[in-house]
TIVODREN-710171 format. One record per atom (N, C-alpha, C, CB): residue number from 1; atom name; x, y, z. Coordinates in nm, 3 decimals, padded with zeros to 5 digits. Glycine has a CB too. Example, Ala and Ser with C-alpha at 12.3 -4.5 7.8 and 13.67 -1.06 7.14 Angstrom:
<atoms>
<i->1	at->N	u->01.319	v->-00.569	w->00.780>
<i->1	at->CA	u->01.230	v->-00.450	w->00.780>
<i->1	at->C	u->01.320	v->-00.330	w->00.780>
<i->1	at->CB	u->01.131	v->-00.447	w->00.905>
<i->2	at->N	u->01.285	v->-00.225	w->00.708>
<i->2	at->CA	u->01.367	v->-00.106	w->00.714>
<i->2	at->C	u->01.290	v->00.003	w->00.787>
<i->2	at->CB	u->01.408	v->-00.060	w->00.572>
</atoms>
This chain:
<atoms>
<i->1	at->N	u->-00.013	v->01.046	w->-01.136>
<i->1	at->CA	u->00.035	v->00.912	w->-01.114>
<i->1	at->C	u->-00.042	v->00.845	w->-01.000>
<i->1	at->CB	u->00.185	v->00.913	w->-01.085>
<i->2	at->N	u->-00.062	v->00.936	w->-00.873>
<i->2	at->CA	u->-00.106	v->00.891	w->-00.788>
<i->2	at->C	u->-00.288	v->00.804	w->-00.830>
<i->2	at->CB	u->-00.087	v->01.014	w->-00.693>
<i->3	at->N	u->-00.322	v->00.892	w->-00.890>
<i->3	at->CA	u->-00.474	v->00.847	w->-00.944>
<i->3	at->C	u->-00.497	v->00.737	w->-00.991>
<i->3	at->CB	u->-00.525	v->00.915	w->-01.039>
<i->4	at->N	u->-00.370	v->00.725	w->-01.137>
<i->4	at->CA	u->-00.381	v->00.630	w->-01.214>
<i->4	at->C	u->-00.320	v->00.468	w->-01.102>
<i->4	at->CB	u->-00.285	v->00.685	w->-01.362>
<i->5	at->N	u->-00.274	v->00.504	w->-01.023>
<i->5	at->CA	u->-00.233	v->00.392	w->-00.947>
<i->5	at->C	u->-00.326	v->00.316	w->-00.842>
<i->5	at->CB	u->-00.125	v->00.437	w->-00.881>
<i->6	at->N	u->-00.394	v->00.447	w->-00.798>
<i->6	at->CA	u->-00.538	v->00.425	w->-00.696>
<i->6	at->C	u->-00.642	v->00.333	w->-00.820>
<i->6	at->CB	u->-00.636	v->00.628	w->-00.635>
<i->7	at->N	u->-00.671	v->00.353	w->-00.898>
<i->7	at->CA	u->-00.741	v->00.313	w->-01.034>
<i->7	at->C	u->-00.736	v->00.176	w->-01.047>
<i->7	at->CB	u->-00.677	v->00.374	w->-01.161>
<i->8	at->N	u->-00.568	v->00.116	w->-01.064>
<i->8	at->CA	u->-00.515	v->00.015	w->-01.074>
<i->8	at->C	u->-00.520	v->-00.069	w->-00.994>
<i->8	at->CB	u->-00.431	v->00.028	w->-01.094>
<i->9	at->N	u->-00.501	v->-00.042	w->-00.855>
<i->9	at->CA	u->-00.529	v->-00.110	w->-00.753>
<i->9	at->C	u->-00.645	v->-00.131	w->-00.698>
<i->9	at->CB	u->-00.473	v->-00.077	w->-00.683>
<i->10	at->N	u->-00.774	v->-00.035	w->-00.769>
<i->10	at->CA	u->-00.908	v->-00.089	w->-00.679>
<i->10	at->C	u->-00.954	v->-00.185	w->-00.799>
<i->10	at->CB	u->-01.048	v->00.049	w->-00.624>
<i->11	at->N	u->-00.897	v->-00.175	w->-00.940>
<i->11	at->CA	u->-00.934	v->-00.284	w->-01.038>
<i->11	at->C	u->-00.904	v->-00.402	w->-00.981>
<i->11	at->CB	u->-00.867	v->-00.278	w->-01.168>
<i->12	at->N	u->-00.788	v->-00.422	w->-00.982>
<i->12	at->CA	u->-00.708	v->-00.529	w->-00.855>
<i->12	at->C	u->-00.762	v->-00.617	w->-00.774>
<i->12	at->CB	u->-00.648	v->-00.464	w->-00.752>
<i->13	at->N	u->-00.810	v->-00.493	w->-00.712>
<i->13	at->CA	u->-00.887	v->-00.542	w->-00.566>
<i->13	at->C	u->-01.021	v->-00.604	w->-00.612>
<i->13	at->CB	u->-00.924	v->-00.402	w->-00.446>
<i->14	at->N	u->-01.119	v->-00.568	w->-00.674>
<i->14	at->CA	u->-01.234	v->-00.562	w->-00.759>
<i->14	at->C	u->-01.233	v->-00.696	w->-00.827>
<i->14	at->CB	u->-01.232	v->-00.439	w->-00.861>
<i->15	at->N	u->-01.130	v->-00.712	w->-00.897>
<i->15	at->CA	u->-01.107	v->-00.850	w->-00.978>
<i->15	at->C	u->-01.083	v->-00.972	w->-00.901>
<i->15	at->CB	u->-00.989	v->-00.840	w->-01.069>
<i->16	at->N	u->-01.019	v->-00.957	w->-00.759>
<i->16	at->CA	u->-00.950	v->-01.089	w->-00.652>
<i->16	at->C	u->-01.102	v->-01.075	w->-00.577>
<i->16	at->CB	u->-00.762	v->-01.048	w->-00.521>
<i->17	at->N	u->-01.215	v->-01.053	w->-00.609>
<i->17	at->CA	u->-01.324	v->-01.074	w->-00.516>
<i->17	at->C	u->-01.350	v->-00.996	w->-00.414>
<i->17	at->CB	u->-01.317	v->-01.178	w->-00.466>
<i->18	at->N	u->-01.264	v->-00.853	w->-00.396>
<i->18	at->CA	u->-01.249	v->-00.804	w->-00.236>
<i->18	at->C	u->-01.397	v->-00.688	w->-00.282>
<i->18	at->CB	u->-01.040	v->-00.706	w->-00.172>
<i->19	at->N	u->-01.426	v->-00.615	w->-00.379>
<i->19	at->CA	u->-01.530	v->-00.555	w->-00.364>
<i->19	at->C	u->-01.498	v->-00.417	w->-00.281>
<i->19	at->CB	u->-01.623	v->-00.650	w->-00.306>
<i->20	at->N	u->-01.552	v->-00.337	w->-00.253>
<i->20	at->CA	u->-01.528	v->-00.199	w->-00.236>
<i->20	at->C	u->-01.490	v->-00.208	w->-00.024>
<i->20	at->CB	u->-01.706	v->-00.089	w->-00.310>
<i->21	at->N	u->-01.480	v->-00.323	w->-00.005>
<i->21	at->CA	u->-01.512	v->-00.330	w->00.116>
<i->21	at->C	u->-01.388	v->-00.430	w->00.162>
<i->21	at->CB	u->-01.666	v->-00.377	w->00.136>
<i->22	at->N	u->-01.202	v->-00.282	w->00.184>
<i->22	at->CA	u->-01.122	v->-00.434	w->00.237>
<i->22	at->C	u->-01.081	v->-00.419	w->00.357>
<i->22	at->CB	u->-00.987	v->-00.485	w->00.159>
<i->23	at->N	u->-01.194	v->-00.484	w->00.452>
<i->23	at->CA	u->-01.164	v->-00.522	w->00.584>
<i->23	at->C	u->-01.044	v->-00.663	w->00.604>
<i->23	at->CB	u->-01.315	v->-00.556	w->00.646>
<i->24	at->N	u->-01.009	v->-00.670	w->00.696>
<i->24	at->CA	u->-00.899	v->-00.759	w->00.738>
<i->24	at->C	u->-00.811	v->-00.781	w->00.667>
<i->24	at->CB	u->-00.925	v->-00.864	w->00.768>
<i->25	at->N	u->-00.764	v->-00.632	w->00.671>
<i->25	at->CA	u->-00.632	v->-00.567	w->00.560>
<i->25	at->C	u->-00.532	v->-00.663	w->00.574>
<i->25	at->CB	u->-00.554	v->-00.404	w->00.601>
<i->26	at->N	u->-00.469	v->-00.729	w->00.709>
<i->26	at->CA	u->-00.335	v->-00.801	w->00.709>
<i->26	at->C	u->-00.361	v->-00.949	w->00.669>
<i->26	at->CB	u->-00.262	v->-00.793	w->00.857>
<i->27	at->N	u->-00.478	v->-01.012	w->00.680>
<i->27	at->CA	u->-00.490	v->-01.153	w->00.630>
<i->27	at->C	u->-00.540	v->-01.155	w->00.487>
<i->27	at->CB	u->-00.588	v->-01.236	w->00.720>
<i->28	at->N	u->-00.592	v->-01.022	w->00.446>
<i->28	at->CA	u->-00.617	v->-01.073	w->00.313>
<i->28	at->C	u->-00.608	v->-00.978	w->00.217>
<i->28	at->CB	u->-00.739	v->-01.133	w->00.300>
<i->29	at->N	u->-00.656	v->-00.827	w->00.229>
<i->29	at->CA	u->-00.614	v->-00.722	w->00.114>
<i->29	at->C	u->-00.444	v->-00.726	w->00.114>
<i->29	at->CB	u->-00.679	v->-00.546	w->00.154>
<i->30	at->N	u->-00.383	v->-00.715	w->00.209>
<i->30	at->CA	u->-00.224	v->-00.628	w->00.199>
<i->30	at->C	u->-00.151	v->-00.833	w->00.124>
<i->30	at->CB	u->-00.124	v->-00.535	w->00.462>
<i->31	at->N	u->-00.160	v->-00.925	w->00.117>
<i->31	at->CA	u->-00.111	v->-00.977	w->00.030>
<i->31	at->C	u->-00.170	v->-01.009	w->-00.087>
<i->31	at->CB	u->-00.070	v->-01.051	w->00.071>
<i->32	at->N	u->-00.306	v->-00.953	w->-00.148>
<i->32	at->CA	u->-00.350	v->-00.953	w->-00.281>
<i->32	at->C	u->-00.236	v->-00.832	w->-00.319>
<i->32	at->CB	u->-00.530	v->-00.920	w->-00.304>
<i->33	at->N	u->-00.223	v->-00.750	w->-00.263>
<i->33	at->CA	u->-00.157	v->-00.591	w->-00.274>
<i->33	at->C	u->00.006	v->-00.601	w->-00.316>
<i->33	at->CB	u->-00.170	v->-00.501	w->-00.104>
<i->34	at->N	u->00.068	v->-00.684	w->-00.231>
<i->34	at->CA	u->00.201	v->-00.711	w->-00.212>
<i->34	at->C	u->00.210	v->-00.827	w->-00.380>
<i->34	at->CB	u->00.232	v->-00.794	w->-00.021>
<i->35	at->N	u->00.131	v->-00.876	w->-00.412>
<i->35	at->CA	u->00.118	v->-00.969	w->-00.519>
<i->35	at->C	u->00.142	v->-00.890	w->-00.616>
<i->35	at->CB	u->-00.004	v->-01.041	w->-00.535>
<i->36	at->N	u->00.039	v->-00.817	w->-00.652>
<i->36	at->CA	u->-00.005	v->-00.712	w->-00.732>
<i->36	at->C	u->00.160	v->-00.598	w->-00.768>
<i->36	at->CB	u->-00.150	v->-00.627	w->-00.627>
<i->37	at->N	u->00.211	v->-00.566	w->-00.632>
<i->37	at->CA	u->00.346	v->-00.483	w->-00.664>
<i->37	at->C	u->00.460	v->-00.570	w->-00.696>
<i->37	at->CB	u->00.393	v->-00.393	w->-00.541>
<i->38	at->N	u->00.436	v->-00.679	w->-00.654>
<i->38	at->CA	u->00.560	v->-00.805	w->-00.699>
<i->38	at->C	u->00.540	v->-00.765	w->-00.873>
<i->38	at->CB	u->00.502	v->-01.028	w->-00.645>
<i->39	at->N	u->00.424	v->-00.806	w->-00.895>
<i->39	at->CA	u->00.428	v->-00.855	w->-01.026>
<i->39	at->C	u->00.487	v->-00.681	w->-01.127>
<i->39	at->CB	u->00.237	v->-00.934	w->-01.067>
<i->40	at->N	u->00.502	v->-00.622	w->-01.059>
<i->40	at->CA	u->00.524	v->-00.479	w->-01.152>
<i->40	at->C	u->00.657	v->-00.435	w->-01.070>
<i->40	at->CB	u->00.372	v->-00.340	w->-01.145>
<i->41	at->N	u->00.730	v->-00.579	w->-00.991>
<i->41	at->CA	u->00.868	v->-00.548	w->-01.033>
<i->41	at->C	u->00.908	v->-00.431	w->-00.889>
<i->41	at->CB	u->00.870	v->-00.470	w->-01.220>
<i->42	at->N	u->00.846	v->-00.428	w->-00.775>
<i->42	at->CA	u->00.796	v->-00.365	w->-00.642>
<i->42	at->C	u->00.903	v->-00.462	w->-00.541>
<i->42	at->CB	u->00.597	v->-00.391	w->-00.610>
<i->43	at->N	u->00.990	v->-00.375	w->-00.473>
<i->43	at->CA	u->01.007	v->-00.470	w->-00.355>
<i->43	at->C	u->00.910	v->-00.432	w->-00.211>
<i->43	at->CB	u->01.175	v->-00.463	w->-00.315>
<i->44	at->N	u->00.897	v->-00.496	w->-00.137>
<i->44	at->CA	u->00.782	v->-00.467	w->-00.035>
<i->44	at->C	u->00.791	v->-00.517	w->00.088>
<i->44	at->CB	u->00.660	v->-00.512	w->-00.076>
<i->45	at->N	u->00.764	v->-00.422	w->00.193>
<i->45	at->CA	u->00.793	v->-00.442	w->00.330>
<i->45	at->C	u->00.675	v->-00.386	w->00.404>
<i->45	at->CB	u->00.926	v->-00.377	w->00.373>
<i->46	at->N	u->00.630	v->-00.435	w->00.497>
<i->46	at->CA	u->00.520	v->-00.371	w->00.632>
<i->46	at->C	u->00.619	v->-00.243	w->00.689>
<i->46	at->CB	u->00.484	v->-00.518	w->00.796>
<i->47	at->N	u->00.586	v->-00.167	w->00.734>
<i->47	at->CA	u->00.631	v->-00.027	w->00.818>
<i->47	at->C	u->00.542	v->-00.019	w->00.939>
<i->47	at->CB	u->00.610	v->00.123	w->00.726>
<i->48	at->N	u->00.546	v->-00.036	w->01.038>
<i->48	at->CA	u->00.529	v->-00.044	w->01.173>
<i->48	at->C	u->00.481	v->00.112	w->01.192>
<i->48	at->CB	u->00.669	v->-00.097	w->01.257>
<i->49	at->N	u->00.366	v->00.185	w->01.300>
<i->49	at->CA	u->00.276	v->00.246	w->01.255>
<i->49	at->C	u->00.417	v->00.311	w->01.364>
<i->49	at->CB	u->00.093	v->00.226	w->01.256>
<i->50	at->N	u->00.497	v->00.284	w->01.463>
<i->50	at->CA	u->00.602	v->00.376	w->01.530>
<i->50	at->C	u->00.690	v->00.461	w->01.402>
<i->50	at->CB	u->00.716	v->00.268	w->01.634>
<i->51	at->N	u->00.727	v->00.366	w->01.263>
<i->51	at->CA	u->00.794	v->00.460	w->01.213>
<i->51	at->C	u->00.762	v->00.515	w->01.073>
<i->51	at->CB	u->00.910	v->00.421	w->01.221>
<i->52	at->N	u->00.662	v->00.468	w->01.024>
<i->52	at->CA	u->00.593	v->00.592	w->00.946>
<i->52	at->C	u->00.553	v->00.725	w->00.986>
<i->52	at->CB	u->00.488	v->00.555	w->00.905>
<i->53	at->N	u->00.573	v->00.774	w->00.837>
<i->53	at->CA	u->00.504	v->00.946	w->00.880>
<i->53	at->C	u->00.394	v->00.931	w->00.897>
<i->53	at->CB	u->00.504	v->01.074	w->00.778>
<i->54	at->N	u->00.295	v->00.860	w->00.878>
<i->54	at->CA	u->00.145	v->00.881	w->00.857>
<i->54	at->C	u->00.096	v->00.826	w->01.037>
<i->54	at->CB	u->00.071	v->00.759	w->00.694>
<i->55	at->N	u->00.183	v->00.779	w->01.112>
<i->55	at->CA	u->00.154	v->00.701	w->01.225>
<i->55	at->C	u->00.049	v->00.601	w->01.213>
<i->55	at->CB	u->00.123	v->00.781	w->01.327>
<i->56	at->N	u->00.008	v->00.520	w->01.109>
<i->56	at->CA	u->-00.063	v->00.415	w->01.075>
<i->56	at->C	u->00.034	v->00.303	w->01.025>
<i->56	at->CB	u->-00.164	v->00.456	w->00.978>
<i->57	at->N	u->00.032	v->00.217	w->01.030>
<i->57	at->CA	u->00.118	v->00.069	w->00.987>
<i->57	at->C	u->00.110	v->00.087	w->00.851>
<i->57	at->CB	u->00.050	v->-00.094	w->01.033>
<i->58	at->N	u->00.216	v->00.084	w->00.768>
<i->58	at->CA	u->00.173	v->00.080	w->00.602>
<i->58	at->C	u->00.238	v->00.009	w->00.571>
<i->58	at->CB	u->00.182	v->00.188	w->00.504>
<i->59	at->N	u->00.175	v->-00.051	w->00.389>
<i->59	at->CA	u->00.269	v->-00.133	w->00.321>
<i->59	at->C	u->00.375	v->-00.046	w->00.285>
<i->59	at->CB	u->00.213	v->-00.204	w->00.203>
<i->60	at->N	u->00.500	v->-00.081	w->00.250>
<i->60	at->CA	u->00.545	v->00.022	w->00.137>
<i->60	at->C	u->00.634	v->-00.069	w->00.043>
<i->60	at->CB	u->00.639	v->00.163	w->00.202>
<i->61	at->N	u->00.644	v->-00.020	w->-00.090>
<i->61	at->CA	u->00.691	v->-00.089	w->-00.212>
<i->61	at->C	u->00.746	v->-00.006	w->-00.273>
<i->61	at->CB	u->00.604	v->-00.151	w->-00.294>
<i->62	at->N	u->00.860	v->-00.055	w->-00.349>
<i->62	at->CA	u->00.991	v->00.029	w->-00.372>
<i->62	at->C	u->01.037	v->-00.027	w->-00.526>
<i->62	at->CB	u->01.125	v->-00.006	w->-00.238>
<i->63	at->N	u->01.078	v->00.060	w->-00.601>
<i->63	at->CA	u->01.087	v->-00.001	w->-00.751>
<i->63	at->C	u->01.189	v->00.110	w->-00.770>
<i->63	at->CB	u->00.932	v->-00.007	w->-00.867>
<i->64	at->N	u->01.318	v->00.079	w->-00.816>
<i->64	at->CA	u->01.429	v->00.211	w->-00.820>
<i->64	at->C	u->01.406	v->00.325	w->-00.706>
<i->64	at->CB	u->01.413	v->00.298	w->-00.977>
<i->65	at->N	u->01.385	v->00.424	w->-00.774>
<i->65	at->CA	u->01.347	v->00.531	w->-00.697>
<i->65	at->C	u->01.204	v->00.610	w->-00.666>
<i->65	at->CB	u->01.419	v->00.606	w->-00.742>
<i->66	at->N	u->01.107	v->00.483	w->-00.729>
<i->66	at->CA	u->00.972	v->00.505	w->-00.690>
<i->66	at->C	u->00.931	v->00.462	w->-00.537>
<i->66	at->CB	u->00.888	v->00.429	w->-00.789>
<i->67	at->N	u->00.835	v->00.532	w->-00.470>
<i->67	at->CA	u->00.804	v->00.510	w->-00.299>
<i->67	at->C	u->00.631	v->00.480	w->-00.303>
<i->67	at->CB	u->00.851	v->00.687	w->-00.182>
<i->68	at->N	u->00.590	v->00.350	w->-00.270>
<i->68	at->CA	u->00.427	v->00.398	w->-00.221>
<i->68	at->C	u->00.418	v->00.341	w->-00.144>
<i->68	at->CB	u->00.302	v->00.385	w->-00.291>
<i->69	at->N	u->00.359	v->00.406	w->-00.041>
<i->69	at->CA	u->00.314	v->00.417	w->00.084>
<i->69	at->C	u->00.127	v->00.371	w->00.061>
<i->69	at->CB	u->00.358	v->00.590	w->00.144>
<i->70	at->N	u->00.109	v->00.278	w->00.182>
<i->70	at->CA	u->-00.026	v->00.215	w->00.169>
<i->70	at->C	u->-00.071	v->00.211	w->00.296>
<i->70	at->CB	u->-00.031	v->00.079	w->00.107>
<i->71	at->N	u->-00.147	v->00.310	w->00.401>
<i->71	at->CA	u->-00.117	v->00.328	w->00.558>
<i->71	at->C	u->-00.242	v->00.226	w->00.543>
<i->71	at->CB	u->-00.124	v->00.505	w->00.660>
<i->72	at->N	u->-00.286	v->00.176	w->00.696>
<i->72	at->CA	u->-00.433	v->00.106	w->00.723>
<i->72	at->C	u->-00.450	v->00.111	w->00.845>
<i->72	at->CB	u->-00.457	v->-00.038	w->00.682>
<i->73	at->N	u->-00.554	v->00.138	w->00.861>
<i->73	at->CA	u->-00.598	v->00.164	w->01.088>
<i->73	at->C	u->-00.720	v->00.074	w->01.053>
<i->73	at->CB	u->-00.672	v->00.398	w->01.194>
<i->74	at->N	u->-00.732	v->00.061	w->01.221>
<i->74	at->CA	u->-00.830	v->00.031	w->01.240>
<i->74	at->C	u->-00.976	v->00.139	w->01.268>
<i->74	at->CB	u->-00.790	v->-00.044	w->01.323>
<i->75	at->N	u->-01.120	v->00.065	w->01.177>
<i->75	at->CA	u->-01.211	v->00.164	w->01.224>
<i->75	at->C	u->-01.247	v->00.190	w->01.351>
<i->75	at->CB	u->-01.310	v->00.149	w->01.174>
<i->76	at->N	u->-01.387	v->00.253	w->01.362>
<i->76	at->CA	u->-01.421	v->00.234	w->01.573>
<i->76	at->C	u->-01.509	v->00.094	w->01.570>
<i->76	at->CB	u->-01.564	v->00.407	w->01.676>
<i->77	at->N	u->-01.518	v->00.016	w->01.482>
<i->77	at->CA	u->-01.556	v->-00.147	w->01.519>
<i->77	at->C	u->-01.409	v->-00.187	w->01.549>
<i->77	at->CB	u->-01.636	v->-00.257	w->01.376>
<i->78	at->N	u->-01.287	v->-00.187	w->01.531>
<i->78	at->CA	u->-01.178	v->-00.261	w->01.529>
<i->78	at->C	u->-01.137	v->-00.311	w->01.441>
<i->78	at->CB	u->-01.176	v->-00.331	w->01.591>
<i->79	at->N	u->-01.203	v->-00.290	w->01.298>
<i->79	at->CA	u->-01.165	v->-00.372	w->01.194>
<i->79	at->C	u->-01.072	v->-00.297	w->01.116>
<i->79	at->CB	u->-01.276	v->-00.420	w->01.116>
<i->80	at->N	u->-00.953	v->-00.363	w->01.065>
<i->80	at->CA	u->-00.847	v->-00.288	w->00.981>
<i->80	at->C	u->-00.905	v->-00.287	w->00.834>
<i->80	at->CB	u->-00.691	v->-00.364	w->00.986>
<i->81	at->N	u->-00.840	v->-00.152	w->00.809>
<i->81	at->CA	u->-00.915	v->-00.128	w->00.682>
<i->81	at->C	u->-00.857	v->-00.020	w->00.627>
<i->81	at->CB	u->-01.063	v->-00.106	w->00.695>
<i->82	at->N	u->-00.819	v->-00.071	w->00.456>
<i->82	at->CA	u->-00.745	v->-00.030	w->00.417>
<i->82	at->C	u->-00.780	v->00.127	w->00.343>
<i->82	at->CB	u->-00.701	v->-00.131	w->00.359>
<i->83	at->N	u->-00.725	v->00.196	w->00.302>
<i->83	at->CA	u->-00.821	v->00.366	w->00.206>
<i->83	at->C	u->-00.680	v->00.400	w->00.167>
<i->83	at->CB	u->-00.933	v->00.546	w->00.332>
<i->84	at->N	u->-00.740	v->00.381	w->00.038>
<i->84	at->CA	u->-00.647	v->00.370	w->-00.083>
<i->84	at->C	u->-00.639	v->00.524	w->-00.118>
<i->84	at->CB	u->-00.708	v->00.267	w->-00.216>
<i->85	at->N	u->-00.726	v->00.611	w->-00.088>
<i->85	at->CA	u->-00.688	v->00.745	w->-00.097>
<i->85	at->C	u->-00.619	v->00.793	w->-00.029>
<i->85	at->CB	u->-00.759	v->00.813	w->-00.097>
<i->86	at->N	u->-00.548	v->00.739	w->00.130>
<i->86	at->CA	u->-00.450	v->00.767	w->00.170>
<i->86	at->C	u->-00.289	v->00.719	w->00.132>
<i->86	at->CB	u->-00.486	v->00.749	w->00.267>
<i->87	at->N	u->-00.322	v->00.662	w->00.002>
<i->87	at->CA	u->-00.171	v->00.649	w->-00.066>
<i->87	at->C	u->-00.119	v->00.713	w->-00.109>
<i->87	at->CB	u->-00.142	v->00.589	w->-00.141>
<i->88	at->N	u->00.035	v->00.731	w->-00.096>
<i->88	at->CA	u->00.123	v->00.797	w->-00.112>
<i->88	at->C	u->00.249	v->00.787	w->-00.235>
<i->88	at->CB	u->00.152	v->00.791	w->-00.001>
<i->89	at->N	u->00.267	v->00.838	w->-00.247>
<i->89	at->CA	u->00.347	v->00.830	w->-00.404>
<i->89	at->C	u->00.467	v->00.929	w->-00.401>
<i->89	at->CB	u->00.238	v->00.882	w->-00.547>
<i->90	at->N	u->00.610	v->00.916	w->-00.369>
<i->90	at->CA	u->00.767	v->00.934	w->-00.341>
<i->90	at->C	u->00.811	v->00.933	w->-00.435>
<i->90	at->CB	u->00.842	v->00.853	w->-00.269>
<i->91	at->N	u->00.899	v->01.015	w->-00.482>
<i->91	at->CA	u->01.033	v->00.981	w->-00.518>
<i->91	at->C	u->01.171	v->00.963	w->-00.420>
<i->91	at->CB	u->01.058	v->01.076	w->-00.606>
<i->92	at->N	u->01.261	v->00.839	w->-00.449>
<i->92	at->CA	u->01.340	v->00.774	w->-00.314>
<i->92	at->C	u->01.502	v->00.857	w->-00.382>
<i->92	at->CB	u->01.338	v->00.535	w->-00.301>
<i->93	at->N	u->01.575	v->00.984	w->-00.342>
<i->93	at->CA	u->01.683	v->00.976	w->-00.407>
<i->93	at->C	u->01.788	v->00.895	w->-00.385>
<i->93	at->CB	u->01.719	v->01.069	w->-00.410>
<i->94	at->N	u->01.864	v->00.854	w->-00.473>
<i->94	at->CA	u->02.009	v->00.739	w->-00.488>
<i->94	at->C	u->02.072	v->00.769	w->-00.411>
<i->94	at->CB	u->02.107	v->00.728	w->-00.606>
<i->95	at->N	u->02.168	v->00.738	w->-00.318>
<i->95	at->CA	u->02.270	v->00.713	w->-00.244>
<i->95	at->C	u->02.397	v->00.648	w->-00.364>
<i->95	at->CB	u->02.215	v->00.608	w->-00.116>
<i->96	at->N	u->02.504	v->00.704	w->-00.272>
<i->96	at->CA	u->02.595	v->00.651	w->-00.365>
<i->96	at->C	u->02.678	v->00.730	w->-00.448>
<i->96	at->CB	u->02.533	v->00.579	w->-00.441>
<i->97	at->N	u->02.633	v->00.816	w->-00.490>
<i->97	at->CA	u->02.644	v->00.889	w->-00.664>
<i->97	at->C	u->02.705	v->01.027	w->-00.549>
<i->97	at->CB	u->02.428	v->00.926	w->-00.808>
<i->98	at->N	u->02.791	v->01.017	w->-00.430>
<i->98	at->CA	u->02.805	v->01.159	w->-00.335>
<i->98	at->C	u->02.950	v->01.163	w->-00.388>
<i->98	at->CB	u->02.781	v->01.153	w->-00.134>
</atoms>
């Protein structure tokens, strides 16, 4: 799943003009991204790099009990940048059903 999703999203990316190269992850890859999970029905929030596991700021998008995690740092120029091979792929269990 994880693959076929990395796949999907660099088509994505590839097709909105970004090219293999997405620097200035918060002004312009992470809402082509957040678009992209809207449209497949994704709710989506920023995660602050204090409380992720990955200690990097990530997107994350939530669909029932599906989880992906999308971390992004900065390189040693300073530029944020996103690596889609560090995505992550959850299952979220239900609450409720105790």
């Amino acid at each position: 799943m994880k693959d076929e999703l990395i796949k999907r999203l660099e088509e994505f990316l590839e097709g909105n003009d970004f090219g293999k190269n997405w620097d200035g992850v918060y002004q312009d890859a992470v809402p082509a991204l957040r678009q992209f999970f809207h449209k497949e029905g994704f709710r989506t929030h920023i995660m602050s790099e204090w409380d992720s596991e990955s200690r990097d700021t990530e997107l994350v998008a939530i669909k029932e009990s599906l989880v992906v995690r999308i971390p992004w740092a900065e390189d040693p120029n300073g530029r944020s940048l996103v690596d889609l091979t560090g995505l992550v792929v959850q299952s979220q269990h239900r609450r409720g059903a105790e």
